[in-house]
LUMSE-278026 format. One record per atom (N, C-alpha, C): residue in three letters; z, x, y. Coordinates in steps of 0.1 Angstrom, whole numbers, padded with zeros to 4 digits, always signed. Example, Ala and Ser with C-alpha at 12.3 -4.5 7.8 and 13.67 -1.06 7.14 Angstrom:
2
ALA+0078+0132-0057;ALA+0078+0123-0045;ALA+0078+0132-0033;SER+0071+0128-0022;SER+0071+0137-0011;SER+0079+0129+0000;
END
This chain:
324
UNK+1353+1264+1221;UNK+1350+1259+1208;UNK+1358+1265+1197;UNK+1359+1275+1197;UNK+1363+1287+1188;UNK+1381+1282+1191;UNK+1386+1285+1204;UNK+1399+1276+1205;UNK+1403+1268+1199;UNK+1393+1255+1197;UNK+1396+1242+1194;UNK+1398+1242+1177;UNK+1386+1249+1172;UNK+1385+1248+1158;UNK+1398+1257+1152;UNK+1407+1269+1158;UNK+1418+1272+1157;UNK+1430+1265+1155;UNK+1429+1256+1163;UNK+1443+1244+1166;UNK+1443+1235+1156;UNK+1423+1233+1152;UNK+1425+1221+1144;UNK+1428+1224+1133;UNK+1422+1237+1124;UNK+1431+1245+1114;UNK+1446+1245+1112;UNK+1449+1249+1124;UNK+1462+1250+1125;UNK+1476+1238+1119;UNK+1466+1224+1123;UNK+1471+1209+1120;UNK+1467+1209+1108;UNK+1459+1209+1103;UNK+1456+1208+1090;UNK+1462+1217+1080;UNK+1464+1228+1087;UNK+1475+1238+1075;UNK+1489+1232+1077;UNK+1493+1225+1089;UNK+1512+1220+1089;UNK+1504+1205+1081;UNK+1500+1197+1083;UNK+1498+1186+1076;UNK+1498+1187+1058;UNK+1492+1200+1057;UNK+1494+1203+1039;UNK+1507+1205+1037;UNK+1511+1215+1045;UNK+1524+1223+1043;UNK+1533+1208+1041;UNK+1536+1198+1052;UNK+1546+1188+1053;UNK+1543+1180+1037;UNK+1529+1178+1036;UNK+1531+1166+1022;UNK+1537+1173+1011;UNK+1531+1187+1007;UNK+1537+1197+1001;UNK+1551+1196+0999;UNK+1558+1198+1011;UNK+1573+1195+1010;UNK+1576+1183+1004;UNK+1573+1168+1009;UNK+1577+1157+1006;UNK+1577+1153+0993;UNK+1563+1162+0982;UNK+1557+1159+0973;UNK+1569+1167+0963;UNK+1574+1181+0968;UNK+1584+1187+0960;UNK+1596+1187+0961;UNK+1603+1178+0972;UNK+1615+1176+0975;UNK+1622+1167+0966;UNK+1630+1168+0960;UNK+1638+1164+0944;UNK+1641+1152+0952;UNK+1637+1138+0938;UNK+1644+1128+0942;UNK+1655+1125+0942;UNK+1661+1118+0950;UNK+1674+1113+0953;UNK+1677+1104+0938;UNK+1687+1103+0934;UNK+1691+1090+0925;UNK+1708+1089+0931;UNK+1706+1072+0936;UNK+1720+1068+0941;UNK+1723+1063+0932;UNK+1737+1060+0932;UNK+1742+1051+0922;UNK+1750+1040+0933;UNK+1750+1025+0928;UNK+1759+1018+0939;UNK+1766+1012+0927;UNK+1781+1015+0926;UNK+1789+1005+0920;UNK+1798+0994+0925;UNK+1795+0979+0926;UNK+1803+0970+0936;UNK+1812+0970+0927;UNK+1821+0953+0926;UNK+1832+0951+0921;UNK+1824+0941+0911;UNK+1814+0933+0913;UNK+1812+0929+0903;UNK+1797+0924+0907;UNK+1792+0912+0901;UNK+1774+0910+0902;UNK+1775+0893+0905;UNK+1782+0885+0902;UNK+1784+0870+0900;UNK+1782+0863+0915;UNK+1797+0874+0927;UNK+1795+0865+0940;UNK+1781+0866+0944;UNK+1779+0859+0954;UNK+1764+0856+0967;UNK+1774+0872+0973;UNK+1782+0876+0978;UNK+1786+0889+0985;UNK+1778+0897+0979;UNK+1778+0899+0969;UNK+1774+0910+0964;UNK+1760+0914+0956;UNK+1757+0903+0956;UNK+1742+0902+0956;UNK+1731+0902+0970;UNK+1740+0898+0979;UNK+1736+0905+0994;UNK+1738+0916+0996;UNK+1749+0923+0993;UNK+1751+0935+0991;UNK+1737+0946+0983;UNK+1735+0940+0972;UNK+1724+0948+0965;UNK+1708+0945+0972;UNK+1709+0936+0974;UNK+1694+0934+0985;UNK+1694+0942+0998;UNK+1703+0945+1005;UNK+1705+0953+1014;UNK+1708+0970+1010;UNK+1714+0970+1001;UNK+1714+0982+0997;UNK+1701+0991+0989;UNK+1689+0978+0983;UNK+1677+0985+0977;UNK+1672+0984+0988;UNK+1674+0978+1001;UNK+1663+0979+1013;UNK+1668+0995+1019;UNK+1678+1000+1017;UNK+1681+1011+1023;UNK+1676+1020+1018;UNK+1676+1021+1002;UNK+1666+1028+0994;UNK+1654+1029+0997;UNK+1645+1017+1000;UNK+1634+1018+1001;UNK+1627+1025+1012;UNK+1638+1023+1025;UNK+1634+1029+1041;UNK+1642+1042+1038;UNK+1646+1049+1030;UNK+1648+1066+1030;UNK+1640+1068+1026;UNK+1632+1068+1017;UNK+1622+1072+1011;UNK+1626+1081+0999;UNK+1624+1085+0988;UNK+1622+1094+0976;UNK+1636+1094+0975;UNK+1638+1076+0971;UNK+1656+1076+0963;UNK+1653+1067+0951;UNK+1659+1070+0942;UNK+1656+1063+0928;UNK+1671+1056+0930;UNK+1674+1041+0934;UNK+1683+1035+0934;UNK+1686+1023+0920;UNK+1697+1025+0919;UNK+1704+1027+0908;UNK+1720+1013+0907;UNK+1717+1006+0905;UNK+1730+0993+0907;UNK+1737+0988+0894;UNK+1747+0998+0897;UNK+1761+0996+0881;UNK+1770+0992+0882;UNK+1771+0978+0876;UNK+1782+0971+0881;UNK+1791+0965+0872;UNK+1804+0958+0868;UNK+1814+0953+0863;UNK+1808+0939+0858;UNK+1814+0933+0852;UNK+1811+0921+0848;UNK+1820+0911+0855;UNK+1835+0914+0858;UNK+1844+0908+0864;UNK+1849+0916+0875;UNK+1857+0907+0888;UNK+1863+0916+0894;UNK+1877+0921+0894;UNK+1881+0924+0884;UNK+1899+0926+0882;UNK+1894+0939+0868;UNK+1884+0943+0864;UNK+1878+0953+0851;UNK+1879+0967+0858;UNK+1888+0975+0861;UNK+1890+0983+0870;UNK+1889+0995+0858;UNK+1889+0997+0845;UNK+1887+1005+0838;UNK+1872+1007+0837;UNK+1866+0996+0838;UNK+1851+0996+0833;UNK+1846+1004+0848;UNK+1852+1000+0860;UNK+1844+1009+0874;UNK+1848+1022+0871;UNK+1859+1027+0865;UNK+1864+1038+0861;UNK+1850+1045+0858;UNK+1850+1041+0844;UNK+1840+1047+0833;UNK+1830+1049+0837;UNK+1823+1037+0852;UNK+1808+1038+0854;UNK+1807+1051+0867;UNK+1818+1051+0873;UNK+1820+1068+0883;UNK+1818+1081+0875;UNK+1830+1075+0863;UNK+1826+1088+0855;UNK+1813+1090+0846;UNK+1809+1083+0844;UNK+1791+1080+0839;UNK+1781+1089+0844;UNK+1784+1082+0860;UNK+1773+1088+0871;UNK+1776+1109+0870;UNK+1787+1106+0868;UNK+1796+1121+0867;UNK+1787+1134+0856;UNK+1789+1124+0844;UNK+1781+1135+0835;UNK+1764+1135+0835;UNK+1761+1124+0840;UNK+1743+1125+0847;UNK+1742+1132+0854;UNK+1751+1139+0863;UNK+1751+1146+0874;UNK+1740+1138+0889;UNK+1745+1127+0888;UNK+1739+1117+0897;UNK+1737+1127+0912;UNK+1730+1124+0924;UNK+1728+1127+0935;UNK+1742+1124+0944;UNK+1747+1106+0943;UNK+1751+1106+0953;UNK+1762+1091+0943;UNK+1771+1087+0947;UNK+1779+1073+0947;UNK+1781+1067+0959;UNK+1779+1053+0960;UNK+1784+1045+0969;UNK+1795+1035+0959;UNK+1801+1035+0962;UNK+1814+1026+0951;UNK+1823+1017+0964;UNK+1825+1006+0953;UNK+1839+0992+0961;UNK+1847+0994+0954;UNK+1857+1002+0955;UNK+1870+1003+0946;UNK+1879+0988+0941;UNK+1877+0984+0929;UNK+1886+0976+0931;UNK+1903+0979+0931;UNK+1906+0988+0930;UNK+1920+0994+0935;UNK+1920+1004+0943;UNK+1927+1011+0952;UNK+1929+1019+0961;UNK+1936+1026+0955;UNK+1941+1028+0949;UNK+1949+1039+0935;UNK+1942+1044+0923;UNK+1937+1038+0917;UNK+1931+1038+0903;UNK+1919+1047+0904;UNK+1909+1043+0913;UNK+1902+1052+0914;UNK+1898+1065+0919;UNK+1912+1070+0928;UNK+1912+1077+0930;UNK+1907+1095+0922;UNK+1913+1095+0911;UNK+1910+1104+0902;UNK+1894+1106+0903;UNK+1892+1095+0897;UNK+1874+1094+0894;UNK+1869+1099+0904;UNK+1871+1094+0916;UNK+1864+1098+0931;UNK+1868+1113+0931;UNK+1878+1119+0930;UNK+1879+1133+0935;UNK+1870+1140+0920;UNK+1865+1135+0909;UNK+1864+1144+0897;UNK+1844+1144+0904;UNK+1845+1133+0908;UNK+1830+1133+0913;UNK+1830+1141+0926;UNK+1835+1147+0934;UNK+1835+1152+0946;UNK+1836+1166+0942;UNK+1847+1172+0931;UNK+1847+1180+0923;UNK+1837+1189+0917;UNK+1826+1176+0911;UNK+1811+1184+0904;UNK+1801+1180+0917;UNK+1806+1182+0932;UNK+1799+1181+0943;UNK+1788+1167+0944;UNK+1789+1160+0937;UNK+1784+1146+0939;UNK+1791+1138+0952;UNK+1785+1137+0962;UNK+1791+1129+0972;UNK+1796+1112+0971;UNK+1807+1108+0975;UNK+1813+1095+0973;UNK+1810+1090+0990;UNK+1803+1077+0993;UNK+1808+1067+0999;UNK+1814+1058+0994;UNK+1826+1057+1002;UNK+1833+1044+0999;UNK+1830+1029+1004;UNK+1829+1019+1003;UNK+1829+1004+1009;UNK+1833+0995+1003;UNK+1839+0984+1018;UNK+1837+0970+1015;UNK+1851+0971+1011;UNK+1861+0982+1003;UNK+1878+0981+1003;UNK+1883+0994+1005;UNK+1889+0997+1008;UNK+1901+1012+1008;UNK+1899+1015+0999;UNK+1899+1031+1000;UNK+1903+1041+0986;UNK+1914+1047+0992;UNK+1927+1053+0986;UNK+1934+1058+0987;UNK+1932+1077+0992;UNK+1932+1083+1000;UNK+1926+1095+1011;UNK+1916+1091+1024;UNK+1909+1105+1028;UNK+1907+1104+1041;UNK+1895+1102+1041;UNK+1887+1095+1047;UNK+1872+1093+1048;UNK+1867+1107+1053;UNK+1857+1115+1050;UNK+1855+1125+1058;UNK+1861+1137+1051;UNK+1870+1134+1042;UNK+1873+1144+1036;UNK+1877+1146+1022;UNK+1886+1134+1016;UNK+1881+1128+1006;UNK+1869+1121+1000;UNK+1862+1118+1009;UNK+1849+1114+1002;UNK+1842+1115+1015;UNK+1829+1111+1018;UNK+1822+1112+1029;UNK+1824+1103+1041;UNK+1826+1093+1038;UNK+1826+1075+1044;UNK+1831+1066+1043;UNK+1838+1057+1046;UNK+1841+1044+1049;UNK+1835+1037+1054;UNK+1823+1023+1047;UNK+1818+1013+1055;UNK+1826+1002+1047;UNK+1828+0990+1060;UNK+1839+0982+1057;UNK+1838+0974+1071;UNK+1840+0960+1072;UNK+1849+0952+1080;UNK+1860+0956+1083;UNK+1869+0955+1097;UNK+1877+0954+1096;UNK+1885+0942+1095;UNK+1894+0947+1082;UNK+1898+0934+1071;UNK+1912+0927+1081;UNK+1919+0934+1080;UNK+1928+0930+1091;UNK+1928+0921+1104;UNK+1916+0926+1115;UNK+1911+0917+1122;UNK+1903+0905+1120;UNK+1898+0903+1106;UNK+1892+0892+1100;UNK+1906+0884+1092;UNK+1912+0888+1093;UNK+1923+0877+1088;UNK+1931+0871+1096;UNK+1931+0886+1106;UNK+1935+0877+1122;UNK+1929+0865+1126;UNK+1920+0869+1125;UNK+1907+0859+1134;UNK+1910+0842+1125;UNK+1906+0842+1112;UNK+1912+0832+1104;UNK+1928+0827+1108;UNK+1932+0837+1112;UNK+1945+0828+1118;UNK+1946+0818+1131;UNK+1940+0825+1139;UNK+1940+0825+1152;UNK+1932+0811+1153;UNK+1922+0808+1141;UNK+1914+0796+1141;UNK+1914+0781+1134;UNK+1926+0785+1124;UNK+1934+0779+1116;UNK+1946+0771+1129;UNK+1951+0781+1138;UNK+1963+0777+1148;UNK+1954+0766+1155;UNK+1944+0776+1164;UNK+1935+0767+1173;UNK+1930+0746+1163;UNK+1929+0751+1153;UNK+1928+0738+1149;UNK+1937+0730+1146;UNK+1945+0733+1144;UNK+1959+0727+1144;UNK+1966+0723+1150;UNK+1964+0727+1164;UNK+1973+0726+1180;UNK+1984+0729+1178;UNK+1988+0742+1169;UNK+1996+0750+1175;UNK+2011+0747+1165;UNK+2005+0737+1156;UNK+2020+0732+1147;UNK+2010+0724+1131;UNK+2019+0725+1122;UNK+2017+0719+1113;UNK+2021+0728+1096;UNK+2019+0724+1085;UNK+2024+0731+1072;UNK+2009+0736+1072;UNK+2007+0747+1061;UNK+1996+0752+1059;UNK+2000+0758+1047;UNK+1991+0767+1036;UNK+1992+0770+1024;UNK+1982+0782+1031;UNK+1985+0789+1016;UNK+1978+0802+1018;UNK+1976+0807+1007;UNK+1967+0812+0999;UNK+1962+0815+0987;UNK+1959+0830+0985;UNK+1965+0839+0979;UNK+1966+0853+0978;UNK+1959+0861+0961;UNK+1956+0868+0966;UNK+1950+0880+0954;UNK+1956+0886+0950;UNK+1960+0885+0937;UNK+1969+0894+0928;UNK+1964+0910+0927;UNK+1955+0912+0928;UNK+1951+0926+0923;UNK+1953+0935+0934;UNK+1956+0940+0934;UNK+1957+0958+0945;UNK+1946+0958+0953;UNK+1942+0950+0960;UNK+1928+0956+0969;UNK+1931+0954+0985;UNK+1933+0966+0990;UNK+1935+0969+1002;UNK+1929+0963+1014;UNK+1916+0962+1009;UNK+1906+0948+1022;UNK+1907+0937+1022;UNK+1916+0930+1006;UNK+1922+0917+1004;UNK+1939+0911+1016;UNK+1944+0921+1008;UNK+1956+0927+1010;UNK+1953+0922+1033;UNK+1945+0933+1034;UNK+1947+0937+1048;UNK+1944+0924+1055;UNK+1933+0915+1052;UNK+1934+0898+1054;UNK+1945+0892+1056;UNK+1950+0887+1046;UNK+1961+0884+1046;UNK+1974+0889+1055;UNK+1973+0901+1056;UNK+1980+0905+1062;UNK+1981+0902+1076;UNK+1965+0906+1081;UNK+1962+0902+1092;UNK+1965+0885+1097;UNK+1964+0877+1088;UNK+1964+0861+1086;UNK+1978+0857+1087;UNK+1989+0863+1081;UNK+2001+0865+1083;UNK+2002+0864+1101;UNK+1999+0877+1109;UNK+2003+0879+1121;UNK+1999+0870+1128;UNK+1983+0866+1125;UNK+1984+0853+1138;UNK+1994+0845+1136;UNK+1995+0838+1127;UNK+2004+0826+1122;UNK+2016+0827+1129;UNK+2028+0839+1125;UNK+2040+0842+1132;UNK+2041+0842+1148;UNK+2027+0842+1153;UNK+2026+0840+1169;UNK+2031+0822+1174;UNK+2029+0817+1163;UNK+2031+0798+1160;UNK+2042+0793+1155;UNK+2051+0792+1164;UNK+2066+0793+1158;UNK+2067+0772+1152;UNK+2058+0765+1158;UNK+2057+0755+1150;UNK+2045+0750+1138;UNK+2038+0763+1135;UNK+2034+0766+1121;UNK+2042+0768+1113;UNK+2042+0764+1102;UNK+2051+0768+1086;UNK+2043+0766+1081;UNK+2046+0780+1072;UNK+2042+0788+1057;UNK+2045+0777+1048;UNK+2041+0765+1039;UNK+2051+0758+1031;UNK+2045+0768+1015;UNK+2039+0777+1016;UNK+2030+0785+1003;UNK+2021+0792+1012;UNK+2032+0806+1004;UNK+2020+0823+1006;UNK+2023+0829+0996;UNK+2029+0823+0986;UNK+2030+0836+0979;UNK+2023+0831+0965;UNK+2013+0823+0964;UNK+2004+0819+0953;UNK+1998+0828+0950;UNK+1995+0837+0938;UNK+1984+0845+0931;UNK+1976+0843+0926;UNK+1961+0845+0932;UNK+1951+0842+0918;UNK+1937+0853+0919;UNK+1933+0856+0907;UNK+1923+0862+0902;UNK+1911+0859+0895;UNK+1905+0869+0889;UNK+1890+0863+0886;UNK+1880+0853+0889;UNK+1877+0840+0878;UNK+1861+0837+0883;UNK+1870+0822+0895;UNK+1860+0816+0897;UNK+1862+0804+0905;UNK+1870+0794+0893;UNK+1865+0793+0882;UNK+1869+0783+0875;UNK+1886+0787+0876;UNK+1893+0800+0872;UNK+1904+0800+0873;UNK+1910+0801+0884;UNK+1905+0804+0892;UNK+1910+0798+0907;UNK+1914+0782+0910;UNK+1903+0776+0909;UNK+1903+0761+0908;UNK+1917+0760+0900;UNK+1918+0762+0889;UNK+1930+0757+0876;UNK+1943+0760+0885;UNK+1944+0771+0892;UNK+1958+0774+0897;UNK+1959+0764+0910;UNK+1949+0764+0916;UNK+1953+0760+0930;UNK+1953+0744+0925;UNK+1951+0735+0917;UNK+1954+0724+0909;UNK+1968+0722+0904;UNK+1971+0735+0903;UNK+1992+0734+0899;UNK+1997+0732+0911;UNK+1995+0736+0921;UNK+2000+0736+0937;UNK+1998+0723+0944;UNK+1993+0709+0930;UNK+1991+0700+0943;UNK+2001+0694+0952;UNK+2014+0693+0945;UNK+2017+0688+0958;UNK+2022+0694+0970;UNK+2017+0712+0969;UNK+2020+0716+0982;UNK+2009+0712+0992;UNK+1996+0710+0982;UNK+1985+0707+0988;UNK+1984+0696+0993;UNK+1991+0686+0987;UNK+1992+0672+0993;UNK+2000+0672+1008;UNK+2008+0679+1011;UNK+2018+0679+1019;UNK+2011+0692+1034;UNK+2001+0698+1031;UNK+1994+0707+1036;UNK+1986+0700+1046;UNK+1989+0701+1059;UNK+1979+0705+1071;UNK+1965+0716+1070;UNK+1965+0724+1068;UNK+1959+0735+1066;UNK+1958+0744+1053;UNK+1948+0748+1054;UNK+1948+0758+1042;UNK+1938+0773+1043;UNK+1943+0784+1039;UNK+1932+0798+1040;UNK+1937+0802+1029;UNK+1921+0808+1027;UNK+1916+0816+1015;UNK+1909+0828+1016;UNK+1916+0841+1008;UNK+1911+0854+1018;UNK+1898+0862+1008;UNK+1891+0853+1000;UNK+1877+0859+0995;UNK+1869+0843+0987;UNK+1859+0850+0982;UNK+1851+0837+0979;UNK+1855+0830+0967;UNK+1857+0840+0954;UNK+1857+0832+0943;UNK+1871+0820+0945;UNK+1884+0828+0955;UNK+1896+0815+0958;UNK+1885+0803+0970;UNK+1880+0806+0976;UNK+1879+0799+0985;UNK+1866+0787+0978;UNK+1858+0788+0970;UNK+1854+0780+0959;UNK+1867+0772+0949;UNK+1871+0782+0947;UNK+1886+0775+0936;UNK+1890+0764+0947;UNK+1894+0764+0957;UNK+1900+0756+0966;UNK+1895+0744+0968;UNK+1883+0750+0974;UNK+1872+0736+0975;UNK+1870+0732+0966;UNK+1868+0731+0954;UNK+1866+0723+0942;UNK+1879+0715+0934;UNK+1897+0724+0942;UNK+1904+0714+0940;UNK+1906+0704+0952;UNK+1905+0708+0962;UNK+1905+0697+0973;UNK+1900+0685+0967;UNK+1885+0690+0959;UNK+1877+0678+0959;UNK+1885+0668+0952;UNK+1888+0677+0937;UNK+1894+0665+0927;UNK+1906+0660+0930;UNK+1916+0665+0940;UNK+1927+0659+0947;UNK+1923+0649+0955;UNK+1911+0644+0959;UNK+1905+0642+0969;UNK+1915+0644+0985;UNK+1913+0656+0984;UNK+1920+0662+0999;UNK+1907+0671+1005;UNK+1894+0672+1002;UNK+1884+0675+1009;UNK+1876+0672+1018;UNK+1880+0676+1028;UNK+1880+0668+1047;UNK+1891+0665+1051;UNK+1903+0666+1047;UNK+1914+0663+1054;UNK+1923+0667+1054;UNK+1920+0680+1053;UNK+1929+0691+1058;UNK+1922+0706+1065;UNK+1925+0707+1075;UNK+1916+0720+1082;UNK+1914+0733+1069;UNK+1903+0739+1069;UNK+1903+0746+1058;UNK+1897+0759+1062;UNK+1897+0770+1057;UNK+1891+0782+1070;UNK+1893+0794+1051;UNK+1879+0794+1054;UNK+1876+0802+1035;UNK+1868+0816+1039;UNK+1866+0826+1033;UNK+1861+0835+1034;UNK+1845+0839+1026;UNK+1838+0842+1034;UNK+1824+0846+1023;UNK+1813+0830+1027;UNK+1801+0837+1021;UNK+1794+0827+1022;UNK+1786+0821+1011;UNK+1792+0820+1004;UNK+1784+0811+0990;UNK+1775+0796+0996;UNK+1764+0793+0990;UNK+1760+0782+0994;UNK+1767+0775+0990;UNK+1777+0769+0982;UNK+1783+0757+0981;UNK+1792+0760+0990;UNK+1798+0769+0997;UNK+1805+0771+1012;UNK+1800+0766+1022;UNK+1787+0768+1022;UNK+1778+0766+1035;UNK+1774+0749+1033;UNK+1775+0746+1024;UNK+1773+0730+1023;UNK+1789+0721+1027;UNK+1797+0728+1019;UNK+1810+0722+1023;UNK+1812+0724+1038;UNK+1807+0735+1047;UNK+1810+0737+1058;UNK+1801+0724+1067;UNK+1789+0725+1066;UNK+1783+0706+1068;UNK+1787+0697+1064;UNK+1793+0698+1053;UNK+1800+0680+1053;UNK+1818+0678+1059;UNK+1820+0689+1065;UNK+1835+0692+1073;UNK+1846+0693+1059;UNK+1840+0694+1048;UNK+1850+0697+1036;UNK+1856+0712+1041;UNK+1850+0723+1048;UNK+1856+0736+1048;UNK+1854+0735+1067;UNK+1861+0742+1073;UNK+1862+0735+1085;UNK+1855+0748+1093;UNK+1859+0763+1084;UNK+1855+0774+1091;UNK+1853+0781+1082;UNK+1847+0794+1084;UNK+1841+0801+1071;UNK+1843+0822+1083;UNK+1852+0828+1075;UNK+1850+0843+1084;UNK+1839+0846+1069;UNK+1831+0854+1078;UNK+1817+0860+1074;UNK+1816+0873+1077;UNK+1814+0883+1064;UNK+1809+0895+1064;UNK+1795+0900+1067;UNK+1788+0910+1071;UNK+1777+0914+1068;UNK+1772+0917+1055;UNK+1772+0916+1042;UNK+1771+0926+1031;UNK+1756+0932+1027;UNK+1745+0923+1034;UNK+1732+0934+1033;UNK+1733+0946+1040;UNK+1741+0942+1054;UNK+1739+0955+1069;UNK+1750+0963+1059;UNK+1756+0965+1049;UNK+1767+0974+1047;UNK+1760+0979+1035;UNK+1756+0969+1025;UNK+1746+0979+1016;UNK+1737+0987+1019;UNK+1732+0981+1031;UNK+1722+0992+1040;UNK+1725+1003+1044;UNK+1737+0999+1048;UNK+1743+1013+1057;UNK+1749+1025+1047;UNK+1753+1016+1033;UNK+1759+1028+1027;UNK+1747+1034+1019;UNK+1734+1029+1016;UNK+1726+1037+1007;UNK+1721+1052+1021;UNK+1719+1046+1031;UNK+1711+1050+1039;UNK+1721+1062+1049;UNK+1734+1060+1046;UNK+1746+1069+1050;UNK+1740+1082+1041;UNK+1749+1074+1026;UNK+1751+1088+1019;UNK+1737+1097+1017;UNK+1723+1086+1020;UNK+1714+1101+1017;UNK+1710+1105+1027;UNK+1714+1103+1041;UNK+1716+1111+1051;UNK+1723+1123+1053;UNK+1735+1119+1044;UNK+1746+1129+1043;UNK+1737+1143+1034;UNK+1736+1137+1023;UNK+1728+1148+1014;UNK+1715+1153+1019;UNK+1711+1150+1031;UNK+1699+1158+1035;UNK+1700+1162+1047;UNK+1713+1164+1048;UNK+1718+1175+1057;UNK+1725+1168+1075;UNK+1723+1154+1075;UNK+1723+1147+1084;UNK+1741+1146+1090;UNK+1749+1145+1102;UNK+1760+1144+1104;UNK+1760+1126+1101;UNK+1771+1123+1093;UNK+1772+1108+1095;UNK+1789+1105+1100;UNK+1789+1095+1100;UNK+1807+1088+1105;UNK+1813+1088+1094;UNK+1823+1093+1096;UNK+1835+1088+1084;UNK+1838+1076+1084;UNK+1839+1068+1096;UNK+1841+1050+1095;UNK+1830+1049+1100;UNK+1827+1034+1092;UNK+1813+1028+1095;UNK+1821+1012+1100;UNK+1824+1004+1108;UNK+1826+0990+1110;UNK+1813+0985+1111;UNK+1815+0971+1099;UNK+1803+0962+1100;UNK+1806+0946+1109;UNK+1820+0949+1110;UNK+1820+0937+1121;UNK+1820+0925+1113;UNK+1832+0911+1116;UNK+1828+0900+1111;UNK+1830+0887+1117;UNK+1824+0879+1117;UNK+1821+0865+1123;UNK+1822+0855+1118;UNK+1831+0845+1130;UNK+1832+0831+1130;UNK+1819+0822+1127;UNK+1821+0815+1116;UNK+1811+0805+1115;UNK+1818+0790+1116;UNK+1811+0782+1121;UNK+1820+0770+1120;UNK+1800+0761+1118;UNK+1804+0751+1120;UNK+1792+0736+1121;UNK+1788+0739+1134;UNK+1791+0744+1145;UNK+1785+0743+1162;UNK+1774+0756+1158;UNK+1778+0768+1156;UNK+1768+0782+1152;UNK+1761+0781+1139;UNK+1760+0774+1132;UNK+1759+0776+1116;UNK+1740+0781+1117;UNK+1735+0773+1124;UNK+1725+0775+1124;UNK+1718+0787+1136;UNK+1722+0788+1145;UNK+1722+0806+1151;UNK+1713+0814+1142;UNK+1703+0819+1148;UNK+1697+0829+1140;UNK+1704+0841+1134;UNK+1714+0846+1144;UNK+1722+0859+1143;UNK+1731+0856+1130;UNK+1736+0843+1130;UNK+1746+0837+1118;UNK+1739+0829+1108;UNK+1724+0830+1107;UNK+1716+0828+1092;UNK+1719+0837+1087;UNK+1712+0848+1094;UNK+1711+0863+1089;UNK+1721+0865+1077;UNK+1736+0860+1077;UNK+1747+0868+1073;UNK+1746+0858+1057;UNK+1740+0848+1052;UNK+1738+0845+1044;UNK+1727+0844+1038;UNK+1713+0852+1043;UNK+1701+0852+1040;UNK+1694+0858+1029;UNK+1690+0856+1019;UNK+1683+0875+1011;UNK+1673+0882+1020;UNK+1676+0894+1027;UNK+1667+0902+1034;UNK+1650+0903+1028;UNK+1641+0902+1040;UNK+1631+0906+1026;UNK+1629+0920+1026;UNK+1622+0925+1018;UNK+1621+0935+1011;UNK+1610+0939+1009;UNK+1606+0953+1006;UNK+1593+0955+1000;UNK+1600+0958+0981;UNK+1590+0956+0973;UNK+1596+0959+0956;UNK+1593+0975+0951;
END
């Protein structure tokens, strides 16, 4: 008896001691800065990233973001922000691979930990900052190629709509979208070197100057959402929507409707909750002492009209639920 009531003491003194701890252990405050707040990406992105908050427990999460995505001064300012708060932790989407670099080392500097996601920073994961979570962008442009060919049987003209701004996970699409194509020696490029930026509306306006490459176009890819919206909305008013293979990036619901009515023929799809997830729940792993990866791959998938409905491939357009 005397045994027992020892042990049970014993639990009840670690059961104080542990809440004790929990009760005095300094809250976390993350900061997540994307590239901007407008796409469905990135608002999947923040629903997945407060869900990571929520399952670490004692993080004050924090979402500062750009108004556009090409404002590469303003993500400047909001790193250096978090900088003189003396924030816990950053997860940041560079929209340059250059530009931000400074800022990220000035934060690593006053020992604030950086994850990186979703594009390249210029240095080493793991040692310039903590992490890299990211698709690989390269293989997802492949894949858009390789599905663009397959629909095409192997020949025809095709267009290709590119990102003016410096962003390395853009960039590396494309790039990757490039190589399949060159495997198709009766594919031709008739337009790749079209640039466009910012919201959808000015996407639409440019890819409306190009009609008659568009008119003469078998195919067409687009390596993010706000172009691949621009696109589809000039298809429409060319009325060239459904009749030409079309392979867009991201999943906006008007994507996902065009993909049912055969206006968009394939759609490459990100994770962006599982990566918000992963980077809230990285970096405060990191800061409480945990080993994490320098690369994180979130992997990306074919969506066409045959999977659209797939539970695995709702998911990737869904809002996670949540606790508040």
């Amino acid at each position: 008896m005397k045994t027992t009531c020892i042990r049970f003491l014993f639990v009840i003194i670690m059961i104080v001691g542990l809440q004790s701890l929990v009760l005095t252990q300094e809250k976390l405050k993350i900061v997540v800065i994307p590239k901007s707040n407008t796409a469905l990406f990135w608002k999947l992105t923040h629903a997945g990233a407060k869900l990571g908050a929520v399952s670490s427990g004692g993080v004050d999460f924090v979402w500062r973001s750009p108004l556009t995505e090409n404002d590469v001064a303003k993500q400047i300012s909001l790193v250096d922000q978090c900088v003189a708060e003396g924030v816990s932790g950053i997860a940041l989407a560079p929209m340059d691979n250059k530009a931000l670099s400074e800022a990220v080392a000035k934060a690593t500097k006053n020992k604030i930990p950086v994850l990186i996601f979703d594009s390249a920073l210029k240095g080493t994961p793991g040692k310039d900052f903590i992490s890299f979570v990211s698709v690989d962008n390269k293989k997802a442009g492949y894949l858009a190629g390789e599905q663009l060919a397959r629909l095409l049987g192997g020949k025809g003209k095709i267009v290709m709509l590119r990102y003016m701004v410096s962003k390395s996970n853009i960039s590396d699409r494309e790039e990757g979208f490039l190589e399949a194509i060159a495997e198709h020696k009766d594919i031709k490029l008739i337009e790749k070197n079209r640039f466009v930026s910012g919201t959808v509306d000015e996407a639409t306006s440019e890819c409306m100057k190009m009609d008659d490459k568009l008119k003469e176009a078998d195919g067409v890819f687009c390596s993010y959402e706000q172009s691949t919206l621009g696109m589809l909305y000039a298809l429409r008013k060319l009325n060239l929507a459904g009749k030409v293979k079309f392979i867009g990036f991201d999943t906006p619901d008007a994507a996902i409707e065009a993909l049912k009515k055969n206006e968009i023929s394939a759609i490459i799809a990100q994770d962006p909750a599982r990566m918000g997830f992963l980077c809230v729940k990285t970096i405060v792993d990191y800061i409480r002492g945990k080993k994490v990866p320098s690369r994180i791959d979130t992997d990306v998938h074919l969506i066409t009209r045959e999977n659209l409905n797939d539970p695995d491939i709702k998911k990737l357009f869904a809002l996670p639920m949540m606790s508040e």
